[in-house]
Backbone as JSON Lines, residues from 0, in Angstrom:
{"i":0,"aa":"X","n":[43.55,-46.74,-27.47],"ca":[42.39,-45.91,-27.19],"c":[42.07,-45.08,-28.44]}
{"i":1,"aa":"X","n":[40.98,-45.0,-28.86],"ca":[40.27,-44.42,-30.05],"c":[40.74,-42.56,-30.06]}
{"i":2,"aa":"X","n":[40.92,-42.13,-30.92],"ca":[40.79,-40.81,-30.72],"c":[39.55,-40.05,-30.17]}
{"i":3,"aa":"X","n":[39.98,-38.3,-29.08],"ca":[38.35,-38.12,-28.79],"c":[38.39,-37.59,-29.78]}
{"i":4,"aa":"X","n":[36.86,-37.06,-29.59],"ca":[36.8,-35.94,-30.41],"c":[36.52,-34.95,-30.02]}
{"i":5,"aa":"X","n":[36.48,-33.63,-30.42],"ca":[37.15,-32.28,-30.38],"c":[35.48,-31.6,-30.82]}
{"i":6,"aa":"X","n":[35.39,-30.91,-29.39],"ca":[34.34,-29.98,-29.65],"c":[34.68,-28.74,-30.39]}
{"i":7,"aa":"X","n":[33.89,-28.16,-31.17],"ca":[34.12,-27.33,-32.12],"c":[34.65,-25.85,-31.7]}
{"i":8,"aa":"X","n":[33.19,-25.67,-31.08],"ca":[32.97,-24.27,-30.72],"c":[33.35,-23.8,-29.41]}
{"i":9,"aa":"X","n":[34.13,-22.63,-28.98],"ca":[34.41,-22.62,-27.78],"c":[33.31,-21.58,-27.06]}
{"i":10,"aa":"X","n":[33.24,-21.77,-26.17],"ca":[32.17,-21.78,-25.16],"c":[32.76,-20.37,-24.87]}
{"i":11,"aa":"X","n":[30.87,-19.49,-24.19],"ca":[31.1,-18.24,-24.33],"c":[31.78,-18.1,-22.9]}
{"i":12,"aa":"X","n":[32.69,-16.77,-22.63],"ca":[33.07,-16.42,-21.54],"c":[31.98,-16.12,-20.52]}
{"i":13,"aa":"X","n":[31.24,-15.17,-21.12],"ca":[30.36,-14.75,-20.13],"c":[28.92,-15.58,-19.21]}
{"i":14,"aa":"X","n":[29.05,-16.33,-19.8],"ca":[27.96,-17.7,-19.34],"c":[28.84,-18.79,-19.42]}
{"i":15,"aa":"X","n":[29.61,-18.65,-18.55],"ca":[30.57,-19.59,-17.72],"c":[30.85,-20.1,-16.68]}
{"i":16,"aa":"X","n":[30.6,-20.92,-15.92],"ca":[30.57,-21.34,-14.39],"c":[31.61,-22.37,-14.35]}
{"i":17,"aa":"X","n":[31.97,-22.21,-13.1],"ca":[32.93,-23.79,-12.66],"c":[32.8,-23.97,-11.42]}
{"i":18,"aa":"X","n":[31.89,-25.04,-10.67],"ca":[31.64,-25.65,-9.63],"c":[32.94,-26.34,-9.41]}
{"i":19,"aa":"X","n":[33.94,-26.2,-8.75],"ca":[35.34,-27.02,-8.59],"c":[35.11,-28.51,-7.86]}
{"i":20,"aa":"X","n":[35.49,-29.63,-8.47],"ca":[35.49,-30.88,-7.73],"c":[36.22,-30.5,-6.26]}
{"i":21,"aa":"X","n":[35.64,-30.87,-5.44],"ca":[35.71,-31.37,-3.64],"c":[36.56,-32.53,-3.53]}
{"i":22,"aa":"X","n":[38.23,-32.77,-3.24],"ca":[38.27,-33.51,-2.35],"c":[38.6,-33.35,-0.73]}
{"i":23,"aa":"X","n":[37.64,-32.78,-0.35],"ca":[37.38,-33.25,1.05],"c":[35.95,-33.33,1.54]}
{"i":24,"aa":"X","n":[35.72,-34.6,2.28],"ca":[34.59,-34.67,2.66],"c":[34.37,-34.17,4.05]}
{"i":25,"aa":"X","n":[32.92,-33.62,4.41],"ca":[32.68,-32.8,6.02],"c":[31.45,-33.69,6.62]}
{"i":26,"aa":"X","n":[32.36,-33.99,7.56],"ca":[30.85,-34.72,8.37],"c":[30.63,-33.93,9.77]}
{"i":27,"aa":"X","n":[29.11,-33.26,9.41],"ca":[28.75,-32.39,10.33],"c":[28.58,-33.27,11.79]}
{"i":28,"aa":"X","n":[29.1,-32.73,12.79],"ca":[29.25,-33.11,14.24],"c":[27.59,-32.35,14.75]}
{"i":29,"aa":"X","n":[28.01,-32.59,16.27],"ca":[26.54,-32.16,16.87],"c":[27.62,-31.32,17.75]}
{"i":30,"aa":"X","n":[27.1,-30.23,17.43],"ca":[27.98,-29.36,18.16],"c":[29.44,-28.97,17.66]}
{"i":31,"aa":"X","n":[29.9,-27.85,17.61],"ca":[31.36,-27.68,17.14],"c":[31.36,-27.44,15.31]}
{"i":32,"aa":"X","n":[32.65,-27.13,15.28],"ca":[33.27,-27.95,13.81],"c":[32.81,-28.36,13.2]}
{"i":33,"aa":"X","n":[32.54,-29.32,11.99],"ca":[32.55,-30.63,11.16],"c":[33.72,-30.8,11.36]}
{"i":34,"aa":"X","n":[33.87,-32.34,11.14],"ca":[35.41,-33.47,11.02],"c":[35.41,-33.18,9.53]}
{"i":35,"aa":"X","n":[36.67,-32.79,9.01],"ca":[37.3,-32.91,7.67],"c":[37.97,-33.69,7.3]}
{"i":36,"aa":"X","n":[38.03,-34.35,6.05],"ca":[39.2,-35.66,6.24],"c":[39.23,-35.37,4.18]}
{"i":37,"aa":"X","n":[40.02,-35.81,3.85],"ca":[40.47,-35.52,2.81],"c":[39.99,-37.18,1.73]}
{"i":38,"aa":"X","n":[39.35,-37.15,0.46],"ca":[38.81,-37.81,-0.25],"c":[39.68,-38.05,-1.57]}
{"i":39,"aa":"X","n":[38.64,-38.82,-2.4],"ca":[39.62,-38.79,-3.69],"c":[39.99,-37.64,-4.12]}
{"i":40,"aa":"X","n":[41.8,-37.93,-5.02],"ca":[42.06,-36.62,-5.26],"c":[41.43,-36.56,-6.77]}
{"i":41,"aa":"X","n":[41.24,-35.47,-7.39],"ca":[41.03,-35.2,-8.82],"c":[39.81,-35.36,-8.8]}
{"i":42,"aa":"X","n":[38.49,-35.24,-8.12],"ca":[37.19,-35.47,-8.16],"c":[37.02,-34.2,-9.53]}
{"i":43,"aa":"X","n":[36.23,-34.39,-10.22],"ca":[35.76,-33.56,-11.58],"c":[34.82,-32.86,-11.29]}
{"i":44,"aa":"X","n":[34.98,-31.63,-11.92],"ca":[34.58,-30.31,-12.11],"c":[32.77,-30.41,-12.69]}
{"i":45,"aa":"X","n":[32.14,-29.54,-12.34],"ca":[30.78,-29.09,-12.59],"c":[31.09,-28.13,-13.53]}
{"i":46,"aa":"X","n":[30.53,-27.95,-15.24],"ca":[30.86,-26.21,-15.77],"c":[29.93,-26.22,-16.67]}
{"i":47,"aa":"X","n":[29.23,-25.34,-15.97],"ca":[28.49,-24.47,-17.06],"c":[28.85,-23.62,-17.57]}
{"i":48,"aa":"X","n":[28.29,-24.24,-19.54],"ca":[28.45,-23.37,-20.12],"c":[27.38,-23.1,-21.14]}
{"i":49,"aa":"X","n":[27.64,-21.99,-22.51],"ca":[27.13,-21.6,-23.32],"c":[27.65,-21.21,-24.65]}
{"i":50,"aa":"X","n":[26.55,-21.38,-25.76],"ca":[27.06,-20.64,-26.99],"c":[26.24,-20.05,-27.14]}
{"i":51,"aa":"X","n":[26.36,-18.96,-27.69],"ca":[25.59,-18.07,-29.16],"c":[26.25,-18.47,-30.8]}
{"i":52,"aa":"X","n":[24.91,-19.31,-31.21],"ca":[25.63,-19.77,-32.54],"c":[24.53,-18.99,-33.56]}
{"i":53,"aa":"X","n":[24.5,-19.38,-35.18],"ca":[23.64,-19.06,-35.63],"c":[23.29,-20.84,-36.2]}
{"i":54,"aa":"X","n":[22.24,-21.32,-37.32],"ca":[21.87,-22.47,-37.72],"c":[23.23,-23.41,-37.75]}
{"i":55,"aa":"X","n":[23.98,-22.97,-38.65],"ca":[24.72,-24.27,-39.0],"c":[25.69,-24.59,-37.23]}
{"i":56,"aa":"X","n":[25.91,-23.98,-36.56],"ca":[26.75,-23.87,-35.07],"c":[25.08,-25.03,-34.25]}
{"i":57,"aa":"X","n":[24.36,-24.37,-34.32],"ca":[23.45,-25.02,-33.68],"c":[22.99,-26.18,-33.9]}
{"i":58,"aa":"X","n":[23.01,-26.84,-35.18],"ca":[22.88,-27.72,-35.89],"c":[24.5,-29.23,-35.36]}
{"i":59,"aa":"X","n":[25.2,-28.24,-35.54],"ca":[26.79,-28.78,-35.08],"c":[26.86,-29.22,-33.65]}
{"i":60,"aa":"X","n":[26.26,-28.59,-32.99],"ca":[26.02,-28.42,-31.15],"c":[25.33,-29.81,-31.35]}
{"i":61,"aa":"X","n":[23.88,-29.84,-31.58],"ca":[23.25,-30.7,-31.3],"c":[23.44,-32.1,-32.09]}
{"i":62,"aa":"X","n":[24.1,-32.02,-33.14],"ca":[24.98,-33.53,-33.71],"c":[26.15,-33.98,-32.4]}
{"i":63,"aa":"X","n":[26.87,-33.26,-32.19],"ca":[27.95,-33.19,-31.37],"c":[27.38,-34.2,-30.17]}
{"i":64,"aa":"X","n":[26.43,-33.69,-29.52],"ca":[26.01,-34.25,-28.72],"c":[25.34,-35.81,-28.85]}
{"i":65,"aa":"X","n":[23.8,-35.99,-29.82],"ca":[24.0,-36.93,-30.15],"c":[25.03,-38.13,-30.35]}
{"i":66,"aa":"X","n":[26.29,-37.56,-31.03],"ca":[26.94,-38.42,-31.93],"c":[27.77,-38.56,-30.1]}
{"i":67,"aa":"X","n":[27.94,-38.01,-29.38],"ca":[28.61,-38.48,-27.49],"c":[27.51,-39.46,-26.93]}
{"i":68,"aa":"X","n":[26.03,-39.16,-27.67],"ca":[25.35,-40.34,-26.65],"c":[24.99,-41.48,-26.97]}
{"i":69,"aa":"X","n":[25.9,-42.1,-28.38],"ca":[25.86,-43.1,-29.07],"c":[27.0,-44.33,-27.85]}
{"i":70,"aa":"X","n":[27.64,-42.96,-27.22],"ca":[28.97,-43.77,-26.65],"c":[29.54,-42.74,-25.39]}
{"i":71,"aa":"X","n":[28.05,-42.53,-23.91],"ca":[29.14,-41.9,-23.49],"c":[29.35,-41.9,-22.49]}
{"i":72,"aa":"X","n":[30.24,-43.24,-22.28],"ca":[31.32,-43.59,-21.51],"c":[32.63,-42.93,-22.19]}
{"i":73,"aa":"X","n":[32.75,-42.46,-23.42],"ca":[33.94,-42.08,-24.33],"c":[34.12,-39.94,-23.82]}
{"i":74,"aa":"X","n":[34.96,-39.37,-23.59],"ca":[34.72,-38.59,-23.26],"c":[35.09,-37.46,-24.47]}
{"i":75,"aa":"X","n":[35.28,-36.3,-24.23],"ca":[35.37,-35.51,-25.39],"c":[36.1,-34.52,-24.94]}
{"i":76,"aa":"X","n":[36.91,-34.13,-25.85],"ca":[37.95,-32.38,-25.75],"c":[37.15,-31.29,-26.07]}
{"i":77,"aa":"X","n":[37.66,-30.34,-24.8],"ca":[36.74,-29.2,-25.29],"c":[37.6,-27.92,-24.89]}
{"i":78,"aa":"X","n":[38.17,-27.29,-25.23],"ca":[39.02,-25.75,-25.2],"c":[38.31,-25.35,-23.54]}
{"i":79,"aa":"X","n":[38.95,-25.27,-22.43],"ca":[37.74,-24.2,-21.49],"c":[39.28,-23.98,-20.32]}
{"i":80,"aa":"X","n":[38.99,-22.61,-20.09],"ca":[39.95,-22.01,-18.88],"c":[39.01,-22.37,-17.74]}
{"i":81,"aa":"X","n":[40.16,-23.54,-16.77],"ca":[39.18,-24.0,-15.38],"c":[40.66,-23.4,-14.13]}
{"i":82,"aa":"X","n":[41.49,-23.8,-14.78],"ca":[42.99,-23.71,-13.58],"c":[43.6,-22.54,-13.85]}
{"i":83,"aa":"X","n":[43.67,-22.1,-15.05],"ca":[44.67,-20.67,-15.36],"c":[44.63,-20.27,-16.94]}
{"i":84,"aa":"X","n":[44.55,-21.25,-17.9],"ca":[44.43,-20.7,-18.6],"c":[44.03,-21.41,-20.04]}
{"i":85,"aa":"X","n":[43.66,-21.49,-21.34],"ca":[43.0,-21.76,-21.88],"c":[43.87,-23.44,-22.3]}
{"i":86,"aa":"X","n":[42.79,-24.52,-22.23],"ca":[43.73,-25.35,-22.08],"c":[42.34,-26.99,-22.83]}
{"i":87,"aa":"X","n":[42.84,-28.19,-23.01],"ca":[42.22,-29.17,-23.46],"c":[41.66,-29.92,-21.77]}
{"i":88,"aa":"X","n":[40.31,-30.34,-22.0],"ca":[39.85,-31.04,-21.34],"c":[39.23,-31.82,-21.87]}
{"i":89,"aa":"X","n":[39.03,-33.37,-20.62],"ca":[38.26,-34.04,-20.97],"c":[36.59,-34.08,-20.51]}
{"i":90,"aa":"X","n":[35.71,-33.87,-21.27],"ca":[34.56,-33.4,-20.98],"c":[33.59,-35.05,-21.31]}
{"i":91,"aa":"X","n":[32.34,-34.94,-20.37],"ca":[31.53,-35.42,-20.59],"c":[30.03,-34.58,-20.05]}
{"i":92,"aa":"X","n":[28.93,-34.53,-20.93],"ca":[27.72,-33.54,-21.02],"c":[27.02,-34.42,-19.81]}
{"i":93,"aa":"X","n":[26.53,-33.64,-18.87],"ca":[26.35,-34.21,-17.59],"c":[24.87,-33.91,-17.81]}
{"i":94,"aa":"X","n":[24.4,-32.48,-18.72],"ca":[22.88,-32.54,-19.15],"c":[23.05,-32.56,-20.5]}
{"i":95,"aa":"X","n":[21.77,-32.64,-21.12],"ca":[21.44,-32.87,-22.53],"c":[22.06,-30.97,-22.7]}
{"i":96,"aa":"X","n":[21.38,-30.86,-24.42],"ca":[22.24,-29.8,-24.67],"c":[20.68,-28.99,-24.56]}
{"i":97,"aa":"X","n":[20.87,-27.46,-24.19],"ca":[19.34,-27.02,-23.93],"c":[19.44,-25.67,-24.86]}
{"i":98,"aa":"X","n":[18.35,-25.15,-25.54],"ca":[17.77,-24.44,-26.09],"c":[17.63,-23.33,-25.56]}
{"i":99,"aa":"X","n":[18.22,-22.34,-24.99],"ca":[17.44,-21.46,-24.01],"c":[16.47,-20.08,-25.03]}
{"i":100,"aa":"X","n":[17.65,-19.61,-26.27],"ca":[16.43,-19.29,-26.72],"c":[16.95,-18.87,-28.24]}
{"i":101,"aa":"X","n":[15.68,-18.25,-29.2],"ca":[16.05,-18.01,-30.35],"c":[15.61,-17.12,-31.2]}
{"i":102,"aa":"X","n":[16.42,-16.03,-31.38],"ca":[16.19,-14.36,-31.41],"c":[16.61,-14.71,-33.06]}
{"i":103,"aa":"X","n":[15.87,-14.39,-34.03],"ca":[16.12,-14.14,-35.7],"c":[17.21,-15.72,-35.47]}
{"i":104,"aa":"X","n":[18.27,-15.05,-36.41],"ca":[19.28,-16.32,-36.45],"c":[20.1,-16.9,-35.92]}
{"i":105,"aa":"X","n":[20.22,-15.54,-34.51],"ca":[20.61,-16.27,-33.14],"c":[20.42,-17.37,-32.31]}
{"i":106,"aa":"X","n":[20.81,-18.45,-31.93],"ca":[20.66,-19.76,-30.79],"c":[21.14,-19.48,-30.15]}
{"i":107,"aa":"X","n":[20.78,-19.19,-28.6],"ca":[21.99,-19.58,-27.45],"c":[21.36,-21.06,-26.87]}
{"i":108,"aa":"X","n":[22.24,-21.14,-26.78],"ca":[22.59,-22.91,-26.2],"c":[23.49,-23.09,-25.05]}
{"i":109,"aa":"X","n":[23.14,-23.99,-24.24],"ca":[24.18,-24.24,-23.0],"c":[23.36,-25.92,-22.44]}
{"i":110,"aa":"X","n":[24.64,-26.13,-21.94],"ca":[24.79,-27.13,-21.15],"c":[25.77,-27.01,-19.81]}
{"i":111,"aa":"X","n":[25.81,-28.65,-19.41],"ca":[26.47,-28.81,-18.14],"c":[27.26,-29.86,-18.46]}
{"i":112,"aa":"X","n":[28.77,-29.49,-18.41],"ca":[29.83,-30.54,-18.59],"c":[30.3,-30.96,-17.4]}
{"i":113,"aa":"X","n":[30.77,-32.76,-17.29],"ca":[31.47,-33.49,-16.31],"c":[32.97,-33.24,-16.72]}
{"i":114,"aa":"X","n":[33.82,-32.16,-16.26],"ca":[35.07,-32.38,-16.97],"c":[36.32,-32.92,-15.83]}
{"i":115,"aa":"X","n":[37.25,-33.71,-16.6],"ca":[37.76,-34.55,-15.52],"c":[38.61,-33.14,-14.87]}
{"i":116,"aa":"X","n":[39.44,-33.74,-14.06],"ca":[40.74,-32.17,-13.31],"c":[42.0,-32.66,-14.02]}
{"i":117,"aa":"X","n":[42.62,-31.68,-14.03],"ca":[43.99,-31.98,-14.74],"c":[44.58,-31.97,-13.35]}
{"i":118,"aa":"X","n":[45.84,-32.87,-12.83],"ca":[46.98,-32.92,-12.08],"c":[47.19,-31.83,-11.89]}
{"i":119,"aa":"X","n":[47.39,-31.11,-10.4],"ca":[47.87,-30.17,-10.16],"c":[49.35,-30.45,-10.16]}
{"i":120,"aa":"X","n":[49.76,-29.14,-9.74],"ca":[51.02,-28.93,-9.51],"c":[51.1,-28.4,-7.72]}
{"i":121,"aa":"X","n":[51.39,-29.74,-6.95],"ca":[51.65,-29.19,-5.88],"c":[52.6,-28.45,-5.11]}
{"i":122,"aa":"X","n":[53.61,-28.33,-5.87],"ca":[55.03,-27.63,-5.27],"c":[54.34,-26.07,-5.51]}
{"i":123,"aa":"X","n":[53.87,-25.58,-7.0],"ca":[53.86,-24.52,-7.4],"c":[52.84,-23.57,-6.5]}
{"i":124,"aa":"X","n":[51.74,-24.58,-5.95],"ca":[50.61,-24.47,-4.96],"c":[51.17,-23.96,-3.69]}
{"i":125,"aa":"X","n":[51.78,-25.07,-3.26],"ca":[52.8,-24.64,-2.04],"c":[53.19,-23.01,-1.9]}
{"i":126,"aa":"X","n":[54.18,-22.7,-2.67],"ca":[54.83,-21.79,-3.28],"c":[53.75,-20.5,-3.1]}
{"i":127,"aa":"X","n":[53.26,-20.49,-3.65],"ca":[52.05,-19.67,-3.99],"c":[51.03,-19.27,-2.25]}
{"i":128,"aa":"X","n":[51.3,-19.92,-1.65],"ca":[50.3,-19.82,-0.49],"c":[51.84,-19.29,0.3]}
{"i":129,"aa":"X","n":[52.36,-19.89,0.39],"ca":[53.67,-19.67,1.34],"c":[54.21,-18.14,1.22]}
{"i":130,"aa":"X","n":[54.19,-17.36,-0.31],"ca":[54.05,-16.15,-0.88],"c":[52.91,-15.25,-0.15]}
{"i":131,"aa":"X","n":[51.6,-15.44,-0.41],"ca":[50.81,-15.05,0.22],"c":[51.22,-14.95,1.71]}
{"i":132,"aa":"X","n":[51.78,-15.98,2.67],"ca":[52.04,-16.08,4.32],"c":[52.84,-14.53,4.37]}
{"i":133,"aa":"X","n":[53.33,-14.2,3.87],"ca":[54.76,-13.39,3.55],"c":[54.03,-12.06,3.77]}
{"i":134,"aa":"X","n":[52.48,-12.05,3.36],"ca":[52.23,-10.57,2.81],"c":[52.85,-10.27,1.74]}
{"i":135,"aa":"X","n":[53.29,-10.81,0.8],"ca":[54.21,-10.18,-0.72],"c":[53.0,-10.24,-1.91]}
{"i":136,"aa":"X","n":[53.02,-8.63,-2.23],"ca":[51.96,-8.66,-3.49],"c":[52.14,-9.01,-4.42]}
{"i":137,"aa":"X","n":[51.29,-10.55,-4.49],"ca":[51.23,-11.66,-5.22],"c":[51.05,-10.93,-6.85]}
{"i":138,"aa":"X","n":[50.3,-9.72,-7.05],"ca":[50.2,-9.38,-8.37],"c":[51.66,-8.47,-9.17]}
{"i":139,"aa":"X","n":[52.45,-8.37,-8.3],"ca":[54.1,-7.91,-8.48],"c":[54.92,-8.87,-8.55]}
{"i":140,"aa":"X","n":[54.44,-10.45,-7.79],"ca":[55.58,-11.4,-7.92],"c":[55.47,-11.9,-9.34]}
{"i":141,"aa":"X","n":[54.33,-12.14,-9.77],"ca":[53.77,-12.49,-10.71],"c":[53.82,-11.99,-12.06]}
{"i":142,"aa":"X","n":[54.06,-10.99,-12.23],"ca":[53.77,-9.84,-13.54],"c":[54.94,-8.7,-12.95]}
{"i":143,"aa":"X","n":[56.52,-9.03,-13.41],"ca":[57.34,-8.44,-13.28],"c":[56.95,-7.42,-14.95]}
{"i":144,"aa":"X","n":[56.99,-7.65,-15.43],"ca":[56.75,-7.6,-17.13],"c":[55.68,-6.53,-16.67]}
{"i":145,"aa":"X","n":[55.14,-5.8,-16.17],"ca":[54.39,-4.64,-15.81],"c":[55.11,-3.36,-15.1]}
{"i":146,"aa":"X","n":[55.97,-3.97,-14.26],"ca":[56.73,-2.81,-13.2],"c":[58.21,-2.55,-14.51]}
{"i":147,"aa":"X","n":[58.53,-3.82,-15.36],"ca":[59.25,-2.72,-16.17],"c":[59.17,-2.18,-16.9]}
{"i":148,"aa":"X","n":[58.0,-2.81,-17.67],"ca":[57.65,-1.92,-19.26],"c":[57.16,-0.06,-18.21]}
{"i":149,"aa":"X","n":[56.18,-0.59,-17.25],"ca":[55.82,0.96,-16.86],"c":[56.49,1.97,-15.87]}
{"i":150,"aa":"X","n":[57.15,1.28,-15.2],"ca":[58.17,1.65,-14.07],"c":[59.71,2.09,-14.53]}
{"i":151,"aa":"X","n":[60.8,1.09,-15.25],"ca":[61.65,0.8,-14.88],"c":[62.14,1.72,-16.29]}
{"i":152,"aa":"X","n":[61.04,1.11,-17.14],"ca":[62.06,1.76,-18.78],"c":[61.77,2.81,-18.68]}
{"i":153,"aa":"X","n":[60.01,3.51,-18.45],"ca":[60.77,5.38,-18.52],"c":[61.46,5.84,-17.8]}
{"i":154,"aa":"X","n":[61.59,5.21,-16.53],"ca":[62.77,5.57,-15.75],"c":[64.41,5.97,-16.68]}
{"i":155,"aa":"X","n":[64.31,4.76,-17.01],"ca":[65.95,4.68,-17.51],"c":[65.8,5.56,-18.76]}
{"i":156,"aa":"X","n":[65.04,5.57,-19.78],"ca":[64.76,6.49,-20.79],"c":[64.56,8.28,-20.14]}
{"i":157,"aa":"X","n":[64.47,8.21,-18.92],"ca":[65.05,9.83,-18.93],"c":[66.61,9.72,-18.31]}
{"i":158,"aa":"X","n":[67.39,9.18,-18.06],"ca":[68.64,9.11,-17.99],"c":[69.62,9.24,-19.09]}
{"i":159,"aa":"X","n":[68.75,8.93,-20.35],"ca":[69.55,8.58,-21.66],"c":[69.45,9.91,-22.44]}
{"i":160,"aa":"X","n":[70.91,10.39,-22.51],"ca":[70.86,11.63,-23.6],"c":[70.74,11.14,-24.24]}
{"i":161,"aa":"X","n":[69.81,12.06,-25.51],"ca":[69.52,11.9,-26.99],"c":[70.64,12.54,-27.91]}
């Protein structure tokens, strides 16, 4: 398999969306509920995003793209936090790249990427909800590294003669 290639610029935080791939499908009943039944797993992500570039970024954006619709069945890497944290995906531009607007030497630019899902981790998932069942504050199980730097060491630092 060919190498991808590697989008440049990382996409702004603040004009960021992630429509999460669905696997489960709902078929509305007449009356009641919908029936739920569970679909392919790893269905791919909807994400909008954006840059603020100046010429040569904008210039780069719109080669980038081109040079994906020479071939694009081929997909492309692009830096974006979708699961936890800043990480490689495989992206494909689901719209062209759009112009929204252009202030002096400012471009903002955005599109809409097809990006595939990375493999979860279902044990850790598990885990994590089963935590939650508990009532245990998930932001203490998580970030011990807070209750001691602020809790635990001045504690012990007034115990300690100087």
């Amino acid at each position: 398999m060919p190498e991808l290639n590697r989008l440049a610029y990382c996409v702004q935080q603040s004009g960021y969306t992630v429509n999460f791939g669905n696997d489960v499908i709902a078929q509305n009943l007449d009356g009641g509920p919908s029936r739920y039944r569970r679909d392919i797993r790893r269905n791919s992500h909807l994400v909008s995003v954006s840059w603020v570039v100046k010429l040569r970024g904008y210039q780069y954006l719109t080669a980038f793209h081109r040079v994906w619709m020479r071939n694009p069945s081929q997909p492309f890497l692009a830096k974006l936090i979708i699961d936890d944290e800043l990480k490689d995906y495989e992206c494909f531009f689901k719209s062209a790249i759009q112009l929204n607007s252009k202030n002096g030497p400012v471009y903002q630019v955005s599109a809409q990427l097809e990006v595939k899902a990375l493999i979860a981790d279902d044990v850790f998932d598990e885990l994590l909800v089963e935590v939650g069942n508990q009532s245990i504050d998930l932001g203490e199980l998580m970030d011990p590294l807070e209750e001691l730097v602020n809790v635990d060491l001045p504690n012990a630092l007034e115990n300690v003669n100087v």
